[in-house]
LUMLUMDREN-421944 format. One record per residue: x, y, z of N, C-alpha, C in turn; residue number from 1. Coordinates in steps of 0.2 Angstrom, whole numbers, padded with zeros to 4 digits. Layout:
<recs>
neast = X; nnorth = Y; nup = Z; caeast = X; canorth = Y; caup = Z; ceast = X; cnorth = Y; cup = Z; num = NUM $
...
</recs>
This chain:
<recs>
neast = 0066; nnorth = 0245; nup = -0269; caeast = 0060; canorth = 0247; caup = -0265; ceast = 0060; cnorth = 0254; cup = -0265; num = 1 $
neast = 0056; nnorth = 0259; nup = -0267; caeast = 0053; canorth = 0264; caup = -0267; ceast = 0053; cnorth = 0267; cup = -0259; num = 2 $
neast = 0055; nnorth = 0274; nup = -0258; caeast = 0053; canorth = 0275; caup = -0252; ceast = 0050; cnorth = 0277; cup = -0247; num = 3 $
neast = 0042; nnorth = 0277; nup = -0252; caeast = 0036; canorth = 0275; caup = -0251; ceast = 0033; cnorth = 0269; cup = -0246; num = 4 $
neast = 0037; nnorth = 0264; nup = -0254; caeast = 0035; canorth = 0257; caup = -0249; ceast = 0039; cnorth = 0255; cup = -0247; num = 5 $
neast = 0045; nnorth = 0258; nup = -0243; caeast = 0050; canorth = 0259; caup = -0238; ceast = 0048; cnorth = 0260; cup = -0232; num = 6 $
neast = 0043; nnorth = 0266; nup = -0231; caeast = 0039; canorth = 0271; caup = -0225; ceast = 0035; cnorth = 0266; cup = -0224; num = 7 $
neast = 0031; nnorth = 0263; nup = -0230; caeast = 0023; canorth = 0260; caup = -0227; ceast = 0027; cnorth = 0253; cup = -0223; num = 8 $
neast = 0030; nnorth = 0250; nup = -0227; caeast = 0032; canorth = 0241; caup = -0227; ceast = 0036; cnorth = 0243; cup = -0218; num = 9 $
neast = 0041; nnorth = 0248; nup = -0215; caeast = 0042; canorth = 0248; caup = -0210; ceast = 0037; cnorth = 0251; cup = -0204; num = 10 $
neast = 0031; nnorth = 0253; nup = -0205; caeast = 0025; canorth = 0257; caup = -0202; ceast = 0024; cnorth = 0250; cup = -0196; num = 11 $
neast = 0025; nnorth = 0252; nup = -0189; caeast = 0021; canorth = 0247; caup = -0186; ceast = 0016; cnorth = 0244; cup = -0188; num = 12 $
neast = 0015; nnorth = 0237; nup = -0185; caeast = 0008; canorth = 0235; caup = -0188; ceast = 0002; cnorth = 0238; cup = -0183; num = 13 $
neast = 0005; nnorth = 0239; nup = -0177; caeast = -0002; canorth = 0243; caup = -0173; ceast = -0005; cnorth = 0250; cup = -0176; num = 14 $
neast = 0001; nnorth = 0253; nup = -0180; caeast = -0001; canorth = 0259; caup = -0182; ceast = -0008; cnorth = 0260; cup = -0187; num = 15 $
neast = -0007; nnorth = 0254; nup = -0192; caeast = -0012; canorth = 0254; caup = -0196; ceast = -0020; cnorth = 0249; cup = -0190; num = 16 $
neast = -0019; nnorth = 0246; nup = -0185; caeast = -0023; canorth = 0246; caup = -0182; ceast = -0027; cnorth = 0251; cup = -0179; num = 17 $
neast = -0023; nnorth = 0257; nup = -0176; caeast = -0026; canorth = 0262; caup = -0173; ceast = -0029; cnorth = 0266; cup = -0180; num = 18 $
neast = -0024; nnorth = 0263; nup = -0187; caeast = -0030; canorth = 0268; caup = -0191; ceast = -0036; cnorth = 0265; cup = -0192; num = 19 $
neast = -0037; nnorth = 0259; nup = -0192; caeast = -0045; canorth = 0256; caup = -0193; ceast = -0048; cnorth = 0256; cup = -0187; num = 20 $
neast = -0045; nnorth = 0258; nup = -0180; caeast = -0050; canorth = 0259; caup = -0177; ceast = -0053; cnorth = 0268; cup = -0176; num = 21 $
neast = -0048; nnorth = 0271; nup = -0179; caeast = -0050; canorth = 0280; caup = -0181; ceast = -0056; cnorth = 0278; cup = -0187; num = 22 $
neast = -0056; nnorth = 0276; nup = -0194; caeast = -0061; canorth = 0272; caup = -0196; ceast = -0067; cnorth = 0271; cup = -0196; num = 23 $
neast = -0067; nnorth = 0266; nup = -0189; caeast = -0072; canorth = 0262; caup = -0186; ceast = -0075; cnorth = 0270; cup = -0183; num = 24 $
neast = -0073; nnorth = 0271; nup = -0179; caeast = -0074; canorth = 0279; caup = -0175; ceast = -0078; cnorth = 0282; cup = -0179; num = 25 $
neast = -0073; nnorth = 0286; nup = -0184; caeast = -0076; canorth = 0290; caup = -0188; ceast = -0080; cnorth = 0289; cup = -0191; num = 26 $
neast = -0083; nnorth = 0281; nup = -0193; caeast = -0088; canorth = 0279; caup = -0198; ceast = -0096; cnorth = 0281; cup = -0191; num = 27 $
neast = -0093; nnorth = 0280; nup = -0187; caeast = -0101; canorth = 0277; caup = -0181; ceast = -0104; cnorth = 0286; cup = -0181; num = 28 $
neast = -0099; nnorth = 0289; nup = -0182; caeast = -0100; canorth = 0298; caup = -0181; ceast = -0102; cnorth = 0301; cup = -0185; num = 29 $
neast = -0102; nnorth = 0297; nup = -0193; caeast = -0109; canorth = 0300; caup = -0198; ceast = -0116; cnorth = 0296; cup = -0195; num = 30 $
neast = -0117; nnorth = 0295; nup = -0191; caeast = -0125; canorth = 0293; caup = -0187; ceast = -0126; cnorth = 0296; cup = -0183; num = 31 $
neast = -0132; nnorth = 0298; nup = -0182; caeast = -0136; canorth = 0301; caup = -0177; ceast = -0134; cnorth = 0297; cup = -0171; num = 32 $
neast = -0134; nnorth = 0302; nup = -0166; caeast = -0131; canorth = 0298; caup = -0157; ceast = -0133; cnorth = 0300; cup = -0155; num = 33 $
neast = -0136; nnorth = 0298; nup = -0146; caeast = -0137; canorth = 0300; caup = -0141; ceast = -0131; cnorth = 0299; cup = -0138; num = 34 $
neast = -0127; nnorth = 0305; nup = -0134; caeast = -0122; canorth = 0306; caup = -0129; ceast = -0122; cnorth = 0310; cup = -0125; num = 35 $
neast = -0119; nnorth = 0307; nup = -0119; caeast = -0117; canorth = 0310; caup = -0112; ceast = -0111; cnorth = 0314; cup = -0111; num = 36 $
neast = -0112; nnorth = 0321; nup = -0107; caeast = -0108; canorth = 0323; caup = -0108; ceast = -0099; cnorth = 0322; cup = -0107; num = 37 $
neast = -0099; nnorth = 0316; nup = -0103; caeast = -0094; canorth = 0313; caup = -0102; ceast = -0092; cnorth = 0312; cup = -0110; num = 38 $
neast = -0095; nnorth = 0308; nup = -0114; caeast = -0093; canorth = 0305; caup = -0119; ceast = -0092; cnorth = 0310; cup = -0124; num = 39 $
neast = -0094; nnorth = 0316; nup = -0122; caeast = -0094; canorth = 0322; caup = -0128; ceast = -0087; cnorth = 0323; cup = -0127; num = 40 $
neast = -0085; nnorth = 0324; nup = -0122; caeast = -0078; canorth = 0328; caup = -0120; ceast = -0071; cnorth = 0323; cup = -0120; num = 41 $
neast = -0073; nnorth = 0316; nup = -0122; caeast = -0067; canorth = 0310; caup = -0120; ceast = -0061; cnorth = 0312; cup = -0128; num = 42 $
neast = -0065; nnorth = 0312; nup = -0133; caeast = -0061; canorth = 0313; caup = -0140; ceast = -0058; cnorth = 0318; cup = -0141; num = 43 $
neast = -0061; nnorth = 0326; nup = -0139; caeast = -0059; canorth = 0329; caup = -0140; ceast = -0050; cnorth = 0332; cup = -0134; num = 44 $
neast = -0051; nnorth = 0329; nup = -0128; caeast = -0048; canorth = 0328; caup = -0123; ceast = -0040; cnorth = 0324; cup = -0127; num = 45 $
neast = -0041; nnorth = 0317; nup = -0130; caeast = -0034; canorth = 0314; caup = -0132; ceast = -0033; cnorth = 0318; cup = -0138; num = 46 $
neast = -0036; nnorth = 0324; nup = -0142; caeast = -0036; canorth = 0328; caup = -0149; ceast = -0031; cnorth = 0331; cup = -0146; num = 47 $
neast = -0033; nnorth = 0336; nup = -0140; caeast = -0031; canorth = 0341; caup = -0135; ceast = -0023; cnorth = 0336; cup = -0131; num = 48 $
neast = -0023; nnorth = 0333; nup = -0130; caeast = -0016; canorth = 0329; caup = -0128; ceast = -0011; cnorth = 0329; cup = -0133; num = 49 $
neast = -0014; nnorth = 0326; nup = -0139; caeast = -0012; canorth = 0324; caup = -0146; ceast = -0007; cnorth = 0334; cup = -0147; num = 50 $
neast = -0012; nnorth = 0339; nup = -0147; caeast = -0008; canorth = 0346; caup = -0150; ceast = -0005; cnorth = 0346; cup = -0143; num = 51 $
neast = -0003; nnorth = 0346; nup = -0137; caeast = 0002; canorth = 0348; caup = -0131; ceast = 0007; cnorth = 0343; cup = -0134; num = 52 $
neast = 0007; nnorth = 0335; nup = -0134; caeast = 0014; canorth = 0333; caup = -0136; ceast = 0015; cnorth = 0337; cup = -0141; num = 53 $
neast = 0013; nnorth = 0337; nup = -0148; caeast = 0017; canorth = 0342; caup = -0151; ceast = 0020; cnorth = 0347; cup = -0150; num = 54 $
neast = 0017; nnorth = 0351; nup = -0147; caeast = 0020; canorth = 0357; caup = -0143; ceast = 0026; cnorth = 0355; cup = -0141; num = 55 $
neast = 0024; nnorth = 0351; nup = -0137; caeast = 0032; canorth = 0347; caup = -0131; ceast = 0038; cnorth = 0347; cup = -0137; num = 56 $
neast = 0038; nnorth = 0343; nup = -0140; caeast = 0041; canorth = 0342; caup = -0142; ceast = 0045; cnorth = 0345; cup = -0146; num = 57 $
neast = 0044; nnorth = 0351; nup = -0149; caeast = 0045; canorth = 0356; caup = -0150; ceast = 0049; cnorth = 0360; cup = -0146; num = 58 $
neast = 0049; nnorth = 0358; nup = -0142; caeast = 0053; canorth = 0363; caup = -0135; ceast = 0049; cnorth = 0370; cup = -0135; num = 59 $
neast = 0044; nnorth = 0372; nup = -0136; caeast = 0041; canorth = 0377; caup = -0135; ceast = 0044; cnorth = 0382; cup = -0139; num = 60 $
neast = 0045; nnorth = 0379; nup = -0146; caeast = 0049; canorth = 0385; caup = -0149; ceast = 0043; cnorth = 0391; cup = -0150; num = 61 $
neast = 0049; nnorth = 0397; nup = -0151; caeast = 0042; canorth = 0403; caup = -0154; ceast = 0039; cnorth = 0403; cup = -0162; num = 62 $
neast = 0042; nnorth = 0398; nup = -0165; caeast = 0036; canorth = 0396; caup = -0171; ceast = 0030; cnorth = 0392; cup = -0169; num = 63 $
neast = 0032; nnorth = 0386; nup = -0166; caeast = 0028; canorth = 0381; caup = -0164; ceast = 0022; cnorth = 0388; cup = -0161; num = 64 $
neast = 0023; nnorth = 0391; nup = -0157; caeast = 0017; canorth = 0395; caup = -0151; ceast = 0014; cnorth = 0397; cup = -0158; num = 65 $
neast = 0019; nnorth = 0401; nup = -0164; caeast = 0015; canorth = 0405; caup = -0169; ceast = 0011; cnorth = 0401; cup = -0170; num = 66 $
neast = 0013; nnorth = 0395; nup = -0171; caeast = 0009; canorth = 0390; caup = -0176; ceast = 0003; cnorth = 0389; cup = -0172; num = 67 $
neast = 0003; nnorth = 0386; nup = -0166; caeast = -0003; canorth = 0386; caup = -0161; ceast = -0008; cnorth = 0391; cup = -0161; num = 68 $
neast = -0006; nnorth = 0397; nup = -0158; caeast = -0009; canorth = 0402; caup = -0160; ceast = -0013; cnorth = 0403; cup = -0164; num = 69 $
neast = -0012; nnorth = 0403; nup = -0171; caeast = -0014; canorth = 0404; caup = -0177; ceast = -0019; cnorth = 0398; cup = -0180; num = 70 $
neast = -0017; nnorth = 0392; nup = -0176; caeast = -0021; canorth = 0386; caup = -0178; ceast = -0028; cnorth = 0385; cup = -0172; num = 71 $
neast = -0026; nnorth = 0389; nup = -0164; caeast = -0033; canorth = 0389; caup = -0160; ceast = -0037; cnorth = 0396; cup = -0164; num = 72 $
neast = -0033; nnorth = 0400; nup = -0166; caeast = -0042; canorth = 0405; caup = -0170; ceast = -0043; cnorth = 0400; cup = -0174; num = 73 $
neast = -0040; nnorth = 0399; nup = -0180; caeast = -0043; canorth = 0396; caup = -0186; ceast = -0047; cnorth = 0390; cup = -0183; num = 74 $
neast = -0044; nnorth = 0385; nup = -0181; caeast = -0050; canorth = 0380; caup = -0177; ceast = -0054; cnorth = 0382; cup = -0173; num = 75 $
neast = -0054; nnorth = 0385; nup = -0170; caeast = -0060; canorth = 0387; caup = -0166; ceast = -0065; cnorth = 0391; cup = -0170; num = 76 $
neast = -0065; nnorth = 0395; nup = -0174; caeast = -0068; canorth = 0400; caup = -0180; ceast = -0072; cnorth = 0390; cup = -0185; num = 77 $
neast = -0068; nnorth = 0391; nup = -0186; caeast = -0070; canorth = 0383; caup = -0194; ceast = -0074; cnorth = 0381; cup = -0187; num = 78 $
neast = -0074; nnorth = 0378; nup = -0180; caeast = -0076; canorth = 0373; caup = -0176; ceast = -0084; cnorth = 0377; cup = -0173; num = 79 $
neast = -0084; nnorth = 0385; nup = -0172; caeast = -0089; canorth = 0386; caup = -0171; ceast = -0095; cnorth = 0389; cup = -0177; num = 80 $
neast = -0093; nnorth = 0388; nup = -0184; caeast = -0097; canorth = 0387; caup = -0189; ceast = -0098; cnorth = 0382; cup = -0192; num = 81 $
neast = -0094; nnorth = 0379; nup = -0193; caeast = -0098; canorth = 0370; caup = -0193; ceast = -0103; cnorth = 0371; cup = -0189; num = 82 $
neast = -0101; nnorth = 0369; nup = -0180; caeast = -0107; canorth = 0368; caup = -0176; ceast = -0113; cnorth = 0369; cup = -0177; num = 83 $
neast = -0112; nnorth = 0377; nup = -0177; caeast = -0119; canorth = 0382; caup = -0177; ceast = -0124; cnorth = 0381; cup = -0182; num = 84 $
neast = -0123; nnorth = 0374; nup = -0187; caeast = -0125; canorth = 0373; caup = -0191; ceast = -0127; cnorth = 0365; cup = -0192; num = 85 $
neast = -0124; nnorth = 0363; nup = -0185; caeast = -0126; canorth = 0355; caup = -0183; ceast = -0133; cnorth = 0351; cup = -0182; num = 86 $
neast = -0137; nnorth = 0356; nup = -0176; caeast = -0143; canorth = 0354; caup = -0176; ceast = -0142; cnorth = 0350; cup = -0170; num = 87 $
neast = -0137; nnorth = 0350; nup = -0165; caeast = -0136; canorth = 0347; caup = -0158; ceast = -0142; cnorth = 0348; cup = -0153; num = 88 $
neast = -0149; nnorth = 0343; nup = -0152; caeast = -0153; canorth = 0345; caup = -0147; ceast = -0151; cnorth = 0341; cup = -0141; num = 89 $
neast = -0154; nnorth = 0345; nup = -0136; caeast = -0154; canorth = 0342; caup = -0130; ceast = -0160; cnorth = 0335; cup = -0128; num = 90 $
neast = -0156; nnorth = 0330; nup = -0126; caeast = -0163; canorth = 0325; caup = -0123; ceast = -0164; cnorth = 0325; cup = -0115; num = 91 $
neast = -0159; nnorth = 0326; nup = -0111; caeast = -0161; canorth = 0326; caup = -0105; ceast = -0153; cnorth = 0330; cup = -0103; num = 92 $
neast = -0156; nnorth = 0334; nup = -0096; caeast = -0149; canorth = 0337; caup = -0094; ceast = -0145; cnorth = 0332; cup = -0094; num = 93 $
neast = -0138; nnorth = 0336; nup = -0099; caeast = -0132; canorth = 0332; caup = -0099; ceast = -0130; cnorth = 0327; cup = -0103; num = 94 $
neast = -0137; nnorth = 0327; nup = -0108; caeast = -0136; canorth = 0322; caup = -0115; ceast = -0139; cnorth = 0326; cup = -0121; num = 95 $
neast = -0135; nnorth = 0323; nup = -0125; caeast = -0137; canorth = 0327; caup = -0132; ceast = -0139; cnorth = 0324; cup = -0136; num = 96 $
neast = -0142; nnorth = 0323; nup = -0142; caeast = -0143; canorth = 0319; caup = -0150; ceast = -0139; cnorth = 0324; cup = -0153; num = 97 $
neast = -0132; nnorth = 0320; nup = -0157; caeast = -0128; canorth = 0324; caup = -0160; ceast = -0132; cnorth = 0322; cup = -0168; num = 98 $
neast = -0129; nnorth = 0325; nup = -0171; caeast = -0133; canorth = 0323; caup = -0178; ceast = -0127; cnorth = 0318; cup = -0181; num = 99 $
neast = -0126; nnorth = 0316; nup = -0186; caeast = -0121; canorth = 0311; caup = -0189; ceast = -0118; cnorth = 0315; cup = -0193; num = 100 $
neast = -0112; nnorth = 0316; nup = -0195; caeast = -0108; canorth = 0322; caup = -0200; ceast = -0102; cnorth = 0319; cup = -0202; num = 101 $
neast = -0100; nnorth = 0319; nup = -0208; caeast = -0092; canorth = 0318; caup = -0210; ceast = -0089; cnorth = 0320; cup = -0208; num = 102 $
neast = -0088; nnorth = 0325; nup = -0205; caeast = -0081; canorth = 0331; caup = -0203; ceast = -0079; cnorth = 0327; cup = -0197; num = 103 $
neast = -0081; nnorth = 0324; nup = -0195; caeast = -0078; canorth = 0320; caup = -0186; ceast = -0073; cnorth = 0314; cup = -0190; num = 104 $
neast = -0075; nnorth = 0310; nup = -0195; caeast = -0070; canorth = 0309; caup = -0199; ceast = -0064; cnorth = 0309; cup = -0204; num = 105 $
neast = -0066; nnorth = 0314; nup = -0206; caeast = -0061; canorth = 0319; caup = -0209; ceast = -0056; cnorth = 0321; cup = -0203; num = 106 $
neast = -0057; nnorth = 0323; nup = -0201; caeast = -0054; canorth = 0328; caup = -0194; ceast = -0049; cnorth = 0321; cup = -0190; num = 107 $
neast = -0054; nnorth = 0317; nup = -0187; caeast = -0047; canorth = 0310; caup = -0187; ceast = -0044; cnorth = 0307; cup = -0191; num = 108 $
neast = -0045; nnorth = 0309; nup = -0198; caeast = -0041; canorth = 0304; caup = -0202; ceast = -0037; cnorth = 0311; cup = -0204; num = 109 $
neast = -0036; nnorth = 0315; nup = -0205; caeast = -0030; canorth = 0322; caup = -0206; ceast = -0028; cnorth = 0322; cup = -0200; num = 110 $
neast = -0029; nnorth = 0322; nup = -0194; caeast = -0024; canorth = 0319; caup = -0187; ceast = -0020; cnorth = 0314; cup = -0186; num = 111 $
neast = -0023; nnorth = 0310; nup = -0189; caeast = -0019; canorth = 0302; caup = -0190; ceast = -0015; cnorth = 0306; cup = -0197; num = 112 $
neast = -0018; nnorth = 0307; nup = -0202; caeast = -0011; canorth = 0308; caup = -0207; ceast = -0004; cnorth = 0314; cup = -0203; num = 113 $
neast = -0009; nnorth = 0318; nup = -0203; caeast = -0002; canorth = 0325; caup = -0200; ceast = 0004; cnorth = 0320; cup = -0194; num = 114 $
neast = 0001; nnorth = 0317; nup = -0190; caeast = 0004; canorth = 0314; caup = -0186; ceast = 0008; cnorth = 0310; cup = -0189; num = 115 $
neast = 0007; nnorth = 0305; nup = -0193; caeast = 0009; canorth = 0300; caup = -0199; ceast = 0015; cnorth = 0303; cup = -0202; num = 116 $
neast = 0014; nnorth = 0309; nup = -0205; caeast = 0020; canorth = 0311; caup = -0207; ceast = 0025; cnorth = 0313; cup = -0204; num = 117 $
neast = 0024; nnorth = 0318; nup = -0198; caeast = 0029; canorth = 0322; caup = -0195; ceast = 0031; cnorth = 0317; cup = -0191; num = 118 $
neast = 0030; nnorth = 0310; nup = -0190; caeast = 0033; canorth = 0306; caup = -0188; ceast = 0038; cnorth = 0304; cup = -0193; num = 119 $
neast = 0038; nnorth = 0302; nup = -0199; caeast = 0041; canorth = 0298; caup = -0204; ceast = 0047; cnorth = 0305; cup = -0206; num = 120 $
neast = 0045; nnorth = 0312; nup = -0205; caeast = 0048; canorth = 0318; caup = -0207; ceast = 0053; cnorth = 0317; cup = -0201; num = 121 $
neast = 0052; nnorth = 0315; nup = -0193; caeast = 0055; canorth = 0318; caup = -0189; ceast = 0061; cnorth = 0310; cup = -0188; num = 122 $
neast = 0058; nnorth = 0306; nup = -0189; caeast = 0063; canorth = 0299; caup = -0190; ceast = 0069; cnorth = 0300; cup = -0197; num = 123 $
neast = 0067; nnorth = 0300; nup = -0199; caeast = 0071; canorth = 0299; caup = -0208; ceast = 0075; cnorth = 0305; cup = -0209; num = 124 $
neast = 0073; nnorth = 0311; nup = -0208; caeast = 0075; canorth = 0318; caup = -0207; ceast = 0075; cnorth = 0324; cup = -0202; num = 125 $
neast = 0080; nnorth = 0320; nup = -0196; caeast = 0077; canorth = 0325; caup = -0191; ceast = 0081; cnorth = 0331; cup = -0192; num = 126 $
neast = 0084; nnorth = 0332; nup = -0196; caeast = 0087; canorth = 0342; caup = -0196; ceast = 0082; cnorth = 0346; cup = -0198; num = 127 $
neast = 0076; nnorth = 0340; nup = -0202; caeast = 0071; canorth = 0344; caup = -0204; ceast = 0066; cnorth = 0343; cup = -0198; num = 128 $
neast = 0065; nnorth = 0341; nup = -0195; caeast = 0060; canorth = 0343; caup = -0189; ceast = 0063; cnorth = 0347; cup = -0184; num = 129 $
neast = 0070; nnorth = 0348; nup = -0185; caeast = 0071; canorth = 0352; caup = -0176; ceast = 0071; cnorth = 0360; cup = -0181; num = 130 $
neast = 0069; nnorth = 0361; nup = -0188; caeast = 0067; canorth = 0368; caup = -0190; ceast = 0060; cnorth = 0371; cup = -0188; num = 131 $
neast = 0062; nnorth = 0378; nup = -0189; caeast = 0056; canorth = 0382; caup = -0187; ceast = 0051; cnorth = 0380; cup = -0192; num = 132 $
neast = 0053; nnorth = 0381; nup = -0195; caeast = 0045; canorth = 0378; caup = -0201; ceast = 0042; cnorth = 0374; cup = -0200; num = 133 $
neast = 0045; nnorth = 0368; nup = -0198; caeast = 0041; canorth = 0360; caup = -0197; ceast = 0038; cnorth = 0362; cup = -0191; num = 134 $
neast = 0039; nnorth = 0366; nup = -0185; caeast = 0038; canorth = 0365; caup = -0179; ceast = 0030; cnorth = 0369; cup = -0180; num = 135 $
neast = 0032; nnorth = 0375; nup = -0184; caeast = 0027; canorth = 0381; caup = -0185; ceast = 0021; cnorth = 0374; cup = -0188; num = 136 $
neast = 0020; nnorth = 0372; nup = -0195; caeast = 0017; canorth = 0368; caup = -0196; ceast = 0013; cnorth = 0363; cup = -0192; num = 137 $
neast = 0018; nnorth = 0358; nup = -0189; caeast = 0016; canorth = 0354; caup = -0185; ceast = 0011; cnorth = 0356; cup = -0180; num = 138 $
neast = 0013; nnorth = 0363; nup = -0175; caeast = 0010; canorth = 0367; caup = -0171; ceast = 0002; cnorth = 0368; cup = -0176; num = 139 $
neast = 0004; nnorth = 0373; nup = -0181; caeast = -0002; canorth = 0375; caup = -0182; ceast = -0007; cnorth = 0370; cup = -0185; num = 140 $
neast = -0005; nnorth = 0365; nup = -0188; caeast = -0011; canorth = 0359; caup = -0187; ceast = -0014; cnorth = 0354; cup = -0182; num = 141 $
neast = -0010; nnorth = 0354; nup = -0176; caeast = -0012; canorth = 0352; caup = -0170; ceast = -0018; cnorth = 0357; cup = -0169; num = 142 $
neast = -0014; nnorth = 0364; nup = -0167; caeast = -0021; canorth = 0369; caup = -0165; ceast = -0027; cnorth = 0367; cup = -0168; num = 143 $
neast = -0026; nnorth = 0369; nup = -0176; caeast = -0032; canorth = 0368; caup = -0179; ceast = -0035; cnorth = 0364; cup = -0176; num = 144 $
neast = -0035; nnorth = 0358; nup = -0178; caeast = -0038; canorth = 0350; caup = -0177; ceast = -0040; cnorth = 0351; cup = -0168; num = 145 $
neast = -0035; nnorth = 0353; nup = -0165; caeast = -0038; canorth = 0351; caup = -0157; ceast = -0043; cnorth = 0359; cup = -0156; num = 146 $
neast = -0043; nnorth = 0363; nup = -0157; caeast = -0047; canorth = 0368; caup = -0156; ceast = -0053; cnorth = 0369; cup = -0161; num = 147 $
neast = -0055; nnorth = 0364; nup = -0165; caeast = -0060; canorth = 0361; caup = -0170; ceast = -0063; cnorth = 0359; cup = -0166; num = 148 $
neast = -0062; nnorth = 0354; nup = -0163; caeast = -0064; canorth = 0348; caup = -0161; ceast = -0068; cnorth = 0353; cup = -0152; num = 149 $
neast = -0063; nnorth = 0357; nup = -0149; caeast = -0065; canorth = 0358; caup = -0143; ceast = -0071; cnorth = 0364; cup = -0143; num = 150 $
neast = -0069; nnorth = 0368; nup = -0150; caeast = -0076; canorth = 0370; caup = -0150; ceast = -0082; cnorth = 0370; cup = -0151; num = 151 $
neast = -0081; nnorth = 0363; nup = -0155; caeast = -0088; canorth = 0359; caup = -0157; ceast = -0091; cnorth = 0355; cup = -0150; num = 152 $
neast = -0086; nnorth = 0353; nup = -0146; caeast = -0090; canorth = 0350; caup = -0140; ceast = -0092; cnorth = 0356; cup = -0137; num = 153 $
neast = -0087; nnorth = 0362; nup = -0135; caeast = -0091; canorth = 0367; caup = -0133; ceast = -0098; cnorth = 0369; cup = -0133; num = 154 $
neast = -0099; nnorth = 0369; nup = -0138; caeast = -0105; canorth = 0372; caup = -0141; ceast = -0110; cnorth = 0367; cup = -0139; num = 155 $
neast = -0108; nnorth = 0358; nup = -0140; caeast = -0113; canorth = 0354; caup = -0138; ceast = -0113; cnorth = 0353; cup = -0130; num = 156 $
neast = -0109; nnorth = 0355; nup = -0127; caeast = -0111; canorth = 0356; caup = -0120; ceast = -0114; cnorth = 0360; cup = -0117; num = 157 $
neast = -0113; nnorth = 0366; nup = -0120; caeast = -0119; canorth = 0374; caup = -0118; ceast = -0125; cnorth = 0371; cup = -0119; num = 158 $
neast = -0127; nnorth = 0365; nup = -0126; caeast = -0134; canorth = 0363; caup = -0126; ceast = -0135; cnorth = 0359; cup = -0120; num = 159 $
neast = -0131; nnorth = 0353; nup = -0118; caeast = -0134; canorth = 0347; caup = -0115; ceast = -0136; cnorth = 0351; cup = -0108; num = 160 $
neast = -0132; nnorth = 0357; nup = -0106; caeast = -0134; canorth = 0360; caup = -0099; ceast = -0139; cnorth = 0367; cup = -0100; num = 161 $
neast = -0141; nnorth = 0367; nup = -0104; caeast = -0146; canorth = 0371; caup = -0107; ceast = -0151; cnorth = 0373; cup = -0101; num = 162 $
</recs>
């Protein structure tokens, strides 16, 4: 057996269920929606979780912060041009019609991969995860992805309270 279908053939089975329900997710988020701003901020929020445990578990080294750092400009920068380019209007204080995009897609399925991996890297090789490199990386794609996503709700909650 290859080590490929080593990794996958051992993958929980839940694992690939939370990918089909990122998927599901992701597919409903190319449509046009009406949402509340409750439901704007619930995604972004477990994104934002999802980049602190990584931190955590890094022990707070000072790659992982570079890596963070480096990954909230970039996300936040990519998260506020996307946006601004959305077309997010308001329907009533506090709800918005988001338009439908691929990028909310994308964005949890490279969350689920990044996650995917540096789990299989920190299982199977951990001298390779407790390196600064891995931690730097890891960090700075949490950032990205979590500071994408917060400054895209951003932007849609200045609208819903417009």
């Amino acid at each position: 057996m290859s080590t490929l279908s080593a990794i996958i053939a051992h993958t929980p089975f839940w694992v690939w269920l939370a990918l089909a329900a990122i998927v599901v997710i992701g597919l409903k988020r190319t449509q046009d929606r009406t949402v509340s701003s409750a439901r704007l901020v619930f995604m972004p929020l477990i994104i934002l979780a999802l980049a602190v445990s990584s931190l955590a578990a890094s022990n707070g080294s000072l790659a992982a912060l570079v890596g963070l750092g480096i990954g909230l400009v970039a996300g936040t920068s990519a998260g506020l041009a996307i946006e601004g380019r959305a077309g997010t209007t308001q329907v009533s204080r506090g709800v918005v019609l988001v338009k439908g995009d691929w990028v909310s897609l994308f964005v949890l399925l490279a969350i689920f991969l990044v996650r995917y991996v540096a789990t299989v890297i920190a299982t199977t090789v951990p001298a390779v995860a407790a390196g600064e490199g891995y931690q730097f990386v890891t960090a700075l794609l949490a950032g990205f992805f979590a500071f994408l996503t917060l400054s895209r709700t951003g932007l849609r909650l200045r609208i819903a309270y417009a």
